[in-house]
N, C-alpha and C positions, 0 to 999 in steps of 0.2 A: 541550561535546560529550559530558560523561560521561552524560546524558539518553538520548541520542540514542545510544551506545554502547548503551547495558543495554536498551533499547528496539528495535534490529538484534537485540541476540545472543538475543532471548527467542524462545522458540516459540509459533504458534498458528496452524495450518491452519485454512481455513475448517472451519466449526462446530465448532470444536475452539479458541477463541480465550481460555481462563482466564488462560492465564497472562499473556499482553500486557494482560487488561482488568486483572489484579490490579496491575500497572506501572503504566496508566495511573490509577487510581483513585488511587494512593498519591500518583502526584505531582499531581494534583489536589485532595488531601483541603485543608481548609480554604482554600482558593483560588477555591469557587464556593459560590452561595446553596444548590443543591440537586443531589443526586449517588443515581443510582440504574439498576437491569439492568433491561430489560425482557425478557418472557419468549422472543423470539428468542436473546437476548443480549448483544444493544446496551447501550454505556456509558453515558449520558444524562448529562450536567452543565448545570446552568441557574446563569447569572449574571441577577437580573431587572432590568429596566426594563418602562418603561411602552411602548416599540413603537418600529419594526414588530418581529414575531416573526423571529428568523433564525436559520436551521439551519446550524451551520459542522458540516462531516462527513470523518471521515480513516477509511477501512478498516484494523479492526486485524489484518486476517487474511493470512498469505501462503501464495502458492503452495508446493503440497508433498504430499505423499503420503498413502495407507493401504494398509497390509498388505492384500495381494487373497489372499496364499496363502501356506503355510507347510509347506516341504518338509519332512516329519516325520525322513525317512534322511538328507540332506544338512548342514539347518538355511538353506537358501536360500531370502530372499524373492523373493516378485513384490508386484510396487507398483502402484496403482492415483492415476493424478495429479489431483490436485483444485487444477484451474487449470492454465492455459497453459505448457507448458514447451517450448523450441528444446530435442530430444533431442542434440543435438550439445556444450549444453555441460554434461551430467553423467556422461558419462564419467571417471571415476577420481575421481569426489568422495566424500568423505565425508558419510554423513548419520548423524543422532541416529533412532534407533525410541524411541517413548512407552510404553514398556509400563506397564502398572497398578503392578508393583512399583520399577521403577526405569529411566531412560533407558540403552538400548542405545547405542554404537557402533557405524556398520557400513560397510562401503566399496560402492559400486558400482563392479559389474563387469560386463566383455561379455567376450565368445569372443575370445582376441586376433588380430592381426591376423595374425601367423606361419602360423595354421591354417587362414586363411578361403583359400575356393576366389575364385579370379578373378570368376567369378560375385559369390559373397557380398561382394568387396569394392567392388563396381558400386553396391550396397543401399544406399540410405535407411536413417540408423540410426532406428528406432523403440524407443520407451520398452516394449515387448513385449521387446525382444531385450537387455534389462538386469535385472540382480539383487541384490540387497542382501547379502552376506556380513557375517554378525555375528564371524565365528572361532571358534563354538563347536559342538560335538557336535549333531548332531538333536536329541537327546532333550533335550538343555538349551533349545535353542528352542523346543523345542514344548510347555514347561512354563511360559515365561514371557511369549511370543508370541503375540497374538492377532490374527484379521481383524480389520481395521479400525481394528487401532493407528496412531497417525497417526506421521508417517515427514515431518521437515524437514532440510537441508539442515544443512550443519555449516561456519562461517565465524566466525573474528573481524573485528572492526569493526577499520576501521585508518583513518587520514589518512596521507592518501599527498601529502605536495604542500601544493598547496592543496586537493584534496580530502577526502570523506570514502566509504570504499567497503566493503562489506561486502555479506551476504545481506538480504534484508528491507527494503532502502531503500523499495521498494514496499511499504507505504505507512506503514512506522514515520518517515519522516521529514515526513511529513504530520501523524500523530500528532504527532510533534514540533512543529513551525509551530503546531498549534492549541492544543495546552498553551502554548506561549510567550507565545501573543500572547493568552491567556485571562488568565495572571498579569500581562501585563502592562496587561490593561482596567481602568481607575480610572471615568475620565469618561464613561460613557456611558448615552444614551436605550433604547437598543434593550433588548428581550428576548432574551435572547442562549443560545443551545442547543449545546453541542458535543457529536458523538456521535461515538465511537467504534465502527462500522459492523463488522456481521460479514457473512461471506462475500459481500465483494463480487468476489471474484475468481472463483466461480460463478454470479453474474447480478446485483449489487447488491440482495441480498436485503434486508438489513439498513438500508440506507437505504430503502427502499420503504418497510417497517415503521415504522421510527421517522418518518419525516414524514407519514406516514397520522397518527399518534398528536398529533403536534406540531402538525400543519397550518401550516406557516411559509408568511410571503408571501415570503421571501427566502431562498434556499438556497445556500452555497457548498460547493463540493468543495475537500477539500485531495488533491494526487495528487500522482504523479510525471509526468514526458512524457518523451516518447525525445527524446536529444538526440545526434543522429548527426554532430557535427563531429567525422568522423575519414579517415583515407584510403581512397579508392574509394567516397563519396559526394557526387554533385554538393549544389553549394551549396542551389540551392532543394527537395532533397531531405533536408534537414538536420533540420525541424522546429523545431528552438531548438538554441544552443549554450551550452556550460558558462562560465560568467563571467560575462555578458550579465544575467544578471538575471532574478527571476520573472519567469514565463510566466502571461500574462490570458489564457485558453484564450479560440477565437470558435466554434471546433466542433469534435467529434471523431464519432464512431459513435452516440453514446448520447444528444449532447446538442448542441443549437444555444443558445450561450449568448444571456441578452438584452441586448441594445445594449444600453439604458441601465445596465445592471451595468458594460460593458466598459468603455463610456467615461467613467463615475463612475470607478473605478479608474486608468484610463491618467490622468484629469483628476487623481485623489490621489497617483497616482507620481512625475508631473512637479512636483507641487507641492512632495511633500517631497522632492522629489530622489533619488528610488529605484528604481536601475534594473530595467526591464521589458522586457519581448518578445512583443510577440503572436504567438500560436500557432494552429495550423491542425492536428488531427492527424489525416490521412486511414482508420485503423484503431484501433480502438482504443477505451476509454469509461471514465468515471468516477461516482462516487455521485450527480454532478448528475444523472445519468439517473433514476436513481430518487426522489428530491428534486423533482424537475419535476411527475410525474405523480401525487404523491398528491392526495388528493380531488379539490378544483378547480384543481389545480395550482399552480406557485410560478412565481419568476423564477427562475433560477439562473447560476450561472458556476464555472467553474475556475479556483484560482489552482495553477498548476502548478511544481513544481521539476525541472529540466532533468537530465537523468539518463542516465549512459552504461550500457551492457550491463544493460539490463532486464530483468528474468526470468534474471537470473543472479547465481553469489555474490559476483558482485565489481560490482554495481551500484554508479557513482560520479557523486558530487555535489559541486558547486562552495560549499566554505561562505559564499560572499557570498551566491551565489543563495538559502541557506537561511534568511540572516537578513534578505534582502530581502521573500522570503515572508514572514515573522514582521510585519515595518515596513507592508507594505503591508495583512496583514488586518487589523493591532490599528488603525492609519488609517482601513480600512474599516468596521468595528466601532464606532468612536466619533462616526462619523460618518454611517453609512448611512439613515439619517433624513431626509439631503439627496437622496439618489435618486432622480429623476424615473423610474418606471418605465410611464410610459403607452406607448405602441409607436402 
């Protein structure tokens, strides 16, 4: 897990993703045929064989911030969010500012609650009505602070249990499964491609790019899925649960995966005995969307890891679930050649 820790605690907002691709690079060096950025920023690593072409893909970038505005008398930011945040759960968290000379400290804060009119406490909190407090003088921030500095989230990696929980699990622990099960490829036919995808938590930009380039016939997404076994949600509202095993995505927003991917995989999990869950996620999308559509398109699917409080810093994952993922792509990897993909 120490991987998978230094890979949570790194930062990289979309377009803003150096310092996770410099993690992922290092634990890839000598472990693939070919290792290279392309000018979006995508991590690119080629293990070769002779075919089919397959694009395994984990977004390095997570949700998180930029300085929108910097109060010159105060030293109070406003933050501008790049990617999906529930404003309810960053009340009183700590975040890191990126500045050019060195990472800030800073708390977010709102109006407390003592002072709100009956009115205001009726409100919707909105990420407008929140601020970043560094502790320092105006003038000190506004000499070291700049718009557009990117602004992530401040959490250690912890195992809690059987779990593993921290900021970033979306989608460092995708990165994770696909580094795994790349070191762990010997035997295999395929052309095999893992990218490390930038801002796909803004529109899967970064897969679009790289499988334009790559043109795979087969594409998989490594992701997280919400996995709501908890109290006050009904069962078939659940999506996947934590323990239960990779999740074979069959659809989410962005992607209808192709039968014969799904049922190649559920036919490779049952075989080596590795537990799975098919998945259905009503909102929601992953790099297969963009993987799908470059040129004349691909097959694609989801292997998903089950994941509680998503888009928050205490996102938690079941470590079987994560080395089920691992078991079931490096299986699929060595074997995808067998895939009947006709429809």
């Amino acid at each position: 897990m120490e991987l998978l820790k230094r890979l949570c605690e790194a930062s990289g907002v979309p377009g803003r993703e150096e310092g996770i691709r410099a993690l992922i690079r290092e634990a890839l060096q000598g472990q693939v045929d070919e290792l290279w950025v392309d000018r979006l920023g995508n991590l690119i690593a080629r293990k070769k064989g002779e075919g089919p072409k397959v694009v395994v893909a984990a977004h390095m970038d997570e949700i998180g911030f930029l300085v929108s505005h910097v109060d010159e008398k105060t030293g109070y930011l406003r933050i501008e969010p790049v990617g999906g945040f529930d404003p309810r759960t960053l009340i009183a968290k700590r975040v890191v500012v990126h500045t050019a000379s060195r990472p800030l400290v800073g708390l977010i804060g709102i109006k407390p609650i003592h002072i709100l009119t009956e009115e205001e406490k009726k409100k919707e909190v909105k990420i407008s009505d929140l601020f970043v407090d560094l502790g320092l003088p105006g003038d000190q921030v506004k000499d070291q602070v700049r718009v557009g500095d990117p602004v992530t989230l401040r959490q250690d990696f912890l195992e809690v249990g059987e779990l593993v929980s921290g900021k970033a699990l979306d989608d460092r622990v995708g990165v994770y499964v696909g580094i795994e099960a790349l070191r762990r490829l010997q035997d295999h036919r395929a052309d095999v491609y893992f990218v490390g995808t930038v801002q796909e938590e803004v529109g899967l930009r970064g897969a679009r790019t790289s499988a334009f380039s790559i043109a795979p016939e087969i594409g998989v997404a490594l992701d997280v899925t919400l996995a709501c076994d908890m109290p006050g949600v009904q069962e078939h509202q659940q999506i996947t649960k934590l323990g239960q095993g990779v999740a074979i995505k069959v659809k989410d927003s962005a992607s209808i995966s192709h039968p014969g991917l799904v049922r190649f995989l559920v036919k490779l999990a049952e075989e080596g005995d590795i537990p799975y869950q098919l998945e259905i996620l009503p909102r929601g999308g992953t790099d297969a969307g963009g993987l799908q559509l470059a040129r004349e398109g691909a097959a694609v699917v989801t292997l998903s890891i089950p994941t509680r409080y998503v888009h928050s810093v205490v996102e938690a994952a079941h470590k079987n679930d994560i080395q089920a993922a691992v078991d079931l792509l490096a299986a699929f990897l060595e074997r995808c050649q067998e895939v009947d993909l006709r429809l």
